[in-house]
C-alpha positions as CSV (number, residue, x, y, z in Angstrom):
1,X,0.0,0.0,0.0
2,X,1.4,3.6,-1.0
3,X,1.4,6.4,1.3
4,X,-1.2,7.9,-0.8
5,X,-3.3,4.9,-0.6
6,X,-2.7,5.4,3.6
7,X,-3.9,9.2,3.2
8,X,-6.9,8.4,1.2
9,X,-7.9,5.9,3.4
10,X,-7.5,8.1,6.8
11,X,-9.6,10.7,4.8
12,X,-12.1,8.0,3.8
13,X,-12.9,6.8,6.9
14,X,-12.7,10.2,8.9
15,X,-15.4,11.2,6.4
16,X,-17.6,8.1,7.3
17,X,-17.1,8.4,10.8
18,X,-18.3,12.0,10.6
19,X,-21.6,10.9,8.6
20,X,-22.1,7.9,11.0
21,X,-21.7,10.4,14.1
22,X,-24.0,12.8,12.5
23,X,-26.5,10.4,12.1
24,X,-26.4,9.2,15.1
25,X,-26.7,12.3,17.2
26,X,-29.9,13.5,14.6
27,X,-31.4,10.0,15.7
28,X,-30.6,10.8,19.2
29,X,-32.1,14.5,19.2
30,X,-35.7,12.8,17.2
31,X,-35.8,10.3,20.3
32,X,-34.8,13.3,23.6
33,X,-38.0,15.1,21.5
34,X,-40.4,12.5,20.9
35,X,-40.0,11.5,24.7
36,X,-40.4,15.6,25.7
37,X,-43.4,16.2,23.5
38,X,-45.3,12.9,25.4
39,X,-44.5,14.1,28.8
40,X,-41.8,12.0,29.5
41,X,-44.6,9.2,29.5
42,X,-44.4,6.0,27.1
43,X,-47.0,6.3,24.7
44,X,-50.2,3.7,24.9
45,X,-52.6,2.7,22.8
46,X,-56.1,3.3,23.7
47,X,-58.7,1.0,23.8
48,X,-62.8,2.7,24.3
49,X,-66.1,0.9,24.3
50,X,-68.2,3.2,21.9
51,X,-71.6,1.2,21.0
52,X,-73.0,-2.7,21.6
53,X,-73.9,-4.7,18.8
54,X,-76.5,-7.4,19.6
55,X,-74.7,-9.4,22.6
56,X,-71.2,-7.5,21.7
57,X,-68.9,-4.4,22.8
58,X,-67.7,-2.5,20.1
59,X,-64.3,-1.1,20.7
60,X,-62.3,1.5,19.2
61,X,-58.4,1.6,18.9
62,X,-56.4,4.3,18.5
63,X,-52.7,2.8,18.7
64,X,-50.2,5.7,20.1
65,X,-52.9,8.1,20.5
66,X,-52.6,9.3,16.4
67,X,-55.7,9.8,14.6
68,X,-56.5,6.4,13.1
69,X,-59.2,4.4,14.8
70,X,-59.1,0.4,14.4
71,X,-63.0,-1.3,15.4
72,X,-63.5,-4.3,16.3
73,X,-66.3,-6.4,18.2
74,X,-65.4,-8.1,21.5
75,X,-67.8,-10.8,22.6
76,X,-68.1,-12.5,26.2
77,X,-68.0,-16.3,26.2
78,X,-71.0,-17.8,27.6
């Protein structure tokens, strides 16, 4: 290996490790703000009884609180 094979290498991978470290501290700062604009607490899903259908609950599902609701029936065993 020549010595300017050496010096492009050292440049090659300071470059990379810059880009990597970047990318890791923007993926850091998304997560500390995710966690701040929750309260601090982990999100949940939500689960809500909103009707009955003949013997049956009807249930709505928002998972992680976003505005997409999921319905489903849920039916005791007898």
């Amino acid at each position: 290996m020549t010595e300017y094979d050496k010096t492009a290498l050292k440049e090659f991978l300071g470059g990379a490790g810059v880009v990597v470290g970047s990318f890791v501290a923007l993926i850091v700062i998304l997560l500390v703000i995710i966690n701040v604009s929750s309260g601090g607490k982990p999100l949940e899903s939500s689960f809500e009884v909103v009707d009955k259908y003949k013997e049956c609950d009807v249930v709505r599902y928002a998972p992680h609180q976003v505005a997409e609701y999921k319905y489903f029936l849920h039916c005791e065993n007898k």
